[in-house]
C-alpha positions as CSV (number, residue, x, y, z in Angstrom):
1,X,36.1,30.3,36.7
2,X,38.7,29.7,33.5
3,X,37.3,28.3,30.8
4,X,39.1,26.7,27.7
5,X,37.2,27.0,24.3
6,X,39.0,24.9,21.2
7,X,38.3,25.6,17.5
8,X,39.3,23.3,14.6
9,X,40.4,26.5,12.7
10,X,40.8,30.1,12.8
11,X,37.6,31.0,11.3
12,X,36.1,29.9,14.3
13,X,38.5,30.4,17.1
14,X,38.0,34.5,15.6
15,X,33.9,33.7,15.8
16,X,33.9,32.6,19.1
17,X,36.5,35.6,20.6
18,X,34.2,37.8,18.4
19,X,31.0,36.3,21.1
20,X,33.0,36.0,24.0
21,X,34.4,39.5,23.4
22,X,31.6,41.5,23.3
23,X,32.0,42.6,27.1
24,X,35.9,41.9,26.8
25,X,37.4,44.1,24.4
26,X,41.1,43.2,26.0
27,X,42.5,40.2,23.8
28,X,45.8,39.1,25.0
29,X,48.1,36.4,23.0
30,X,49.5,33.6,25.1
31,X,51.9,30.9,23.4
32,X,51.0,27.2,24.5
33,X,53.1,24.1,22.8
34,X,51.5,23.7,19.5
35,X,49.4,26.6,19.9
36,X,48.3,30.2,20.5
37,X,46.0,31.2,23.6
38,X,43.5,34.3,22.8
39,X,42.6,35.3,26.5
40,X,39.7,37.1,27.2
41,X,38.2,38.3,30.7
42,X,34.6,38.9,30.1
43,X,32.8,40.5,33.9
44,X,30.0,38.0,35.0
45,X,27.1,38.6,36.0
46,X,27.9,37.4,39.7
47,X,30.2,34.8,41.2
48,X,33.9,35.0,40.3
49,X,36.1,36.6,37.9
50,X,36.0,34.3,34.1
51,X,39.1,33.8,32.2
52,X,38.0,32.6,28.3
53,X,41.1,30.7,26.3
54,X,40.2,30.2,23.1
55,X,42.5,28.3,21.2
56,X,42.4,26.6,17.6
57,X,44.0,23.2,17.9
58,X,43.5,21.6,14.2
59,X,41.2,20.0,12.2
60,X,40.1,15.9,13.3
61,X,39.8,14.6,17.2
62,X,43.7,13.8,17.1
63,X,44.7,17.5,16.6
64,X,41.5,18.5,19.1
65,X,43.0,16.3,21.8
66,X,46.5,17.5,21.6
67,X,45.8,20.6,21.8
68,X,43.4,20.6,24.4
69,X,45.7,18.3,26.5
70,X,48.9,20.6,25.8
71,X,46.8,23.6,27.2
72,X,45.0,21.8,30.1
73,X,48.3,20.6,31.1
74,X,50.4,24.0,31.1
75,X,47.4,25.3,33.1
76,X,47.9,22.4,35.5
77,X,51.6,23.1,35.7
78,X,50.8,27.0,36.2
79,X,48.6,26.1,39.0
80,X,45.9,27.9,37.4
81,X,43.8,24.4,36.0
82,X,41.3,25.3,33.9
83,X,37.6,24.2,34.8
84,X,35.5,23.6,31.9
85,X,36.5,22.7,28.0
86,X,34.7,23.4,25.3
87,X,34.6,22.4,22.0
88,X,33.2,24.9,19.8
89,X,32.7,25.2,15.4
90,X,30.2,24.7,13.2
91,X,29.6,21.3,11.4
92,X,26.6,19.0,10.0
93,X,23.6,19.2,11.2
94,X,20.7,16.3,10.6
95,X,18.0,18.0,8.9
96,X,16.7,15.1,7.6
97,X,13.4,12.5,8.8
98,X,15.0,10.2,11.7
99,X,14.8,6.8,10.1
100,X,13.1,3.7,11.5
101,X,15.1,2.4,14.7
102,X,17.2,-0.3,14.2
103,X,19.4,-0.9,17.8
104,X,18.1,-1.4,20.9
105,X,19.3,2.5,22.1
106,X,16.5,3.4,19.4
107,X,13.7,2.9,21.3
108,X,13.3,6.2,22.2
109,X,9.9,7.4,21.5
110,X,9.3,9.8,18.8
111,X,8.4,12.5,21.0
112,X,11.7,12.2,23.0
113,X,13.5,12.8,20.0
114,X,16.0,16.0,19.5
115,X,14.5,18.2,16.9
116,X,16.4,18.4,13.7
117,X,18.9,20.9,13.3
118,X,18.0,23.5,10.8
119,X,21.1,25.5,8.5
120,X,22.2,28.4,11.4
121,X,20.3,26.9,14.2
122,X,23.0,26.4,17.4
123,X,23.1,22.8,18.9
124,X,24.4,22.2,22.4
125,X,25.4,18.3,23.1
126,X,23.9,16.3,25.5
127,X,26.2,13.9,24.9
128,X,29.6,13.8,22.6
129,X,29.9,10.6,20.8
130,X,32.8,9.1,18.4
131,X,30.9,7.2,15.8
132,X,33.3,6.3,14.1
133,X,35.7,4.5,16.6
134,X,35.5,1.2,16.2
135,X,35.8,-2.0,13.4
136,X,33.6,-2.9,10.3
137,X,32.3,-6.6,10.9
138,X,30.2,-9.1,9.0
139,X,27.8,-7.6,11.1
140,X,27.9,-4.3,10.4
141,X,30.0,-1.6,12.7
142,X,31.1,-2.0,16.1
143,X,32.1,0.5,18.2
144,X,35.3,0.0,20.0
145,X,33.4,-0.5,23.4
146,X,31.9,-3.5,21.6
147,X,35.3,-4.7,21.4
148,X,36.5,-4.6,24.8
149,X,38.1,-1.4,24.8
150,X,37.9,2.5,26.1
151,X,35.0,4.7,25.5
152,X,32.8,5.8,22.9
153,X,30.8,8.9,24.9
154,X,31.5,11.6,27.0
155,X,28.4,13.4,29.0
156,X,28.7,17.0,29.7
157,X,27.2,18.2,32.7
158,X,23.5,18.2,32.1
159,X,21.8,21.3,34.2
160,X,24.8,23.4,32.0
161,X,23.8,22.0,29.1
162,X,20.0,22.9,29.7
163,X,20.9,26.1,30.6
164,X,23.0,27.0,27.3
165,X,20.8,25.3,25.3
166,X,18.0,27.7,26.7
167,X,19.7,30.9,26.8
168,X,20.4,30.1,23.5
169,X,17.2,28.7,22.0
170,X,19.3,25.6,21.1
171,X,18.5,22.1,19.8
172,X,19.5,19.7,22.2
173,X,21.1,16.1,22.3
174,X,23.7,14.2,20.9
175,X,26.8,15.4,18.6
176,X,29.1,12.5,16.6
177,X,32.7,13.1,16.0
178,X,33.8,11.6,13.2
179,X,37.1,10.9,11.6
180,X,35.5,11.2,8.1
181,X,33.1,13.7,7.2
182,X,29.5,12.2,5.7
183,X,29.3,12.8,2.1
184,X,26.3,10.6,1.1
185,X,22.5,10.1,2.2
186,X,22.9,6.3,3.0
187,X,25.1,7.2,5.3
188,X,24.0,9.5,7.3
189,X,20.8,7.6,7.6
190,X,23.1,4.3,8.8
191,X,24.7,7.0,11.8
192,X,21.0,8.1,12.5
193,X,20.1,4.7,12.9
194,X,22.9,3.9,15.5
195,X,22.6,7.3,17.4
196,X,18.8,8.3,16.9
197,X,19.3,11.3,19.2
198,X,21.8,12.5,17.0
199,X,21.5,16.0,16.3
200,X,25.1,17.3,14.7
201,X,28.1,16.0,13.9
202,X,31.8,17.5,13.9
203,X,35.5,16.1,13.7
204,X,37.1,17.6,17.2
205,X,34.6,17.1,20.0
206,X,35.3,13.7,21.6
207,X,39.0,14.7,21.2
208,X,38.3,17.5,23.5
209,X,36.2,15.4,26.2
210,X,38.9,12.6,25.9
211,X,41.9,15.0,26.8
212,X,39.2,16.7,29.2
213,X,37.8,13.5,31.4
214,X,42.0,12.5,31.2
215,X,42.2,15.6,33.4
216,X,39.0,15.5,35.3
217,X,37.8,18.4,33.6
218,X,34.1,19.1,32.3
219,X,33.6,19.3,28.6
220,X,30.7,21.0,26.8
221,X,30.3,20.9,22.9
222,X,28.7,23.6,21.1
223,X,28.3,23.9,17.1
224,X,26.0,25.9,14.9
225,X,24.9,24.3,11.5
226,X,26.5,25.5,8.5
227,X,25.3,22.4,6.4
228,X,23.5,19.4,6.1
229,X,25.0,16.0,7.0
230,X,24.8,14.2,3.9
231,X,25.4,14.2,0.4
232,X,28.0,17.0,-0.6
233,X,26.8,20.2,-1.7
234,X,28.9,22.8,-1.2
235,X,26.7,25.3,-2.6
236,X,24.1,24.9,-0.6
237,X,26.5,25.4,2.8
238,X,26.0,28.5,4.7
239,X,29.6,28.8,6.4
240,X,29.2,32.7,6.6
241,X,25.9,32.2,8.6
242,X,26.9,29.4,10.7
243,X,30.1,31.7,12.0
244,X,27.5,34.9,12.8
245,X,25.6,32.5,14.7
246,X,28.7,31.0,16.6
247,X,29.4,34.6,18.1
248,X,26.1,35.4,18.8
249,X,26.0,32.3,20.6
250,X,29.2,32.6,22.3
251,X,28.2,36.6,23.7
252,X,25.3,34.8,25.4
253,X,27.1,31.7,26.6
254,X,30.4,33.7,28.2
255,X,28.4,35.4,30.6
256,X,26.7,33.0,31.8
257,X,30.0,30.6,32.4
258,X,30.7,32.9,34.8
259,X,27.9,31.6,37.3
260,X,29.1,27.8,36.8
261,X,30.8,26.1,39.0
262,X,30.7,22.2,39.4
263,X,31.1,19.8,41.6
264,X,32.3,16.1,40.9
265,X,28.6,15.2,39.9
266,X,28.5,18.2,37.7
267,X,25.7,20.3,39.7
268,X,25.4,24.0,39.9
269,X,26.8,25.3,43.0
């Protein structure tokens, strides 16, 4: 089983090897184009031997996608493809009252609903969305889908995605990328209204799943919440906490990677 991890920055990249390393002390430093590999080998549990890459691409779903596709691809070329990515960071979480649902994907009942995601909690996505891909119209925004055009979602595979977000007590559902970080309360409420099961959202995920899917390769996004997605307040983030809580994640999720494997519907095997 190999794995590919990718960070937006350092901080993180060091969080996660920090998690992933707790039963793989051996760190070795690989060069990829535009990048640096931090290789792990972390001994499952049971099933085959699991090779972590962890690599810290850049900030935004551009650098996320390059990077990711620059080390998928020298895997490919190696003959050594890599089968799941991950996105992994902290970012926003919505801590906020869900407002009232305005689209028909809203019609989720209230008690179908993610939980909010508390400062330091861990998210896992059920789905990885761009919100912000799209154009502004008379009528409000509309997502590049609407429009004729590519994709706006990328589903990881559920039963891994219920089994990380078990192992580790996780909120679950769906995680926005965005271009531009929220800075005010109208709008995060406007993104809650078109994606009620939101639960996070991050700058690098889609990036990852879109350079992932190009591949065939499964993508998973994990984030811990350093802040809330709204209105700027930088001293009320917790960026310190949020990184603890990405390695403890991380030394829970890596061993159980290790009993994954997938098949082209994305079931355990």
């Amino acid at each position: 089983m190999r794995v590919l991890i990718v960070t937006a920055v350092p901080a993180e990249r060091d969080a996660v090897v920090r998690g992933v390393g707790a039963t793989a002390p051996e760190l070795a430093e690989l060069p990829v184009p535009g990048g640096m590999l931090h290789r792990l080998s972390p001994a499952p549990p049971a099933g085959p031997p699991l090779t972590v890459d962890v690599l810290a691409a850049g900030v935004g779903p551009a650098a996320a996608a390059a990077g990711t596709a620059a080390a998928l691809t020298a895997a490919a070329v190696a003959r050594t493809p890599y089968d799941l990515a991950v996105s992994a960071g902290i970012g926003g979480g919505f801590t906020t009252a869900r407002p009232a649902a305005t689209t028909p994907a809203a019609t989720t009942p209230a008690a179908a609903r993610p939980a909010t995601a508390r400062l330091g909690s861990v998210v896992v996505a059920d789905a990885i969305v761009a919100a912000d891909l799209g154009a502004e119209t008379p009528d409000g925004f509309a997502a590049v889908t609407d429009l004729g055009f590519g994709t706006v979602e990328h589903l990881p595979p559920a039963p891994l995605v219920a089994a990380v977000a078990e192992a580790t007590d996780a909120v679950r559902g769906t995680v926005l990328t965005v271009s531009t970080v929220t800075g005010s309360a109208e709008r995060a409420a406007e993104l809650l209204r078109r994606h009620p099961c939101a639960v996070a959202e991050a700058m690098e995920g889609f990036g990852v799943a879109e350079a992932a899917a190009a591949q065939s390769v499964p993508a998973l996004e994990v984030r811990t919440v350093s802040n809330a997605v709204g209105p700027r307040d930088r001293a009320a983030w917790r960026i310190g906490e949020a990184l603890e809580a990405l390695t403890g994640a991380f030394a829970t999720i890596a061993p159980l990677l290790g009993t994954w494997t997938f098949d082209p519907e994305g079931t355990r095997q």
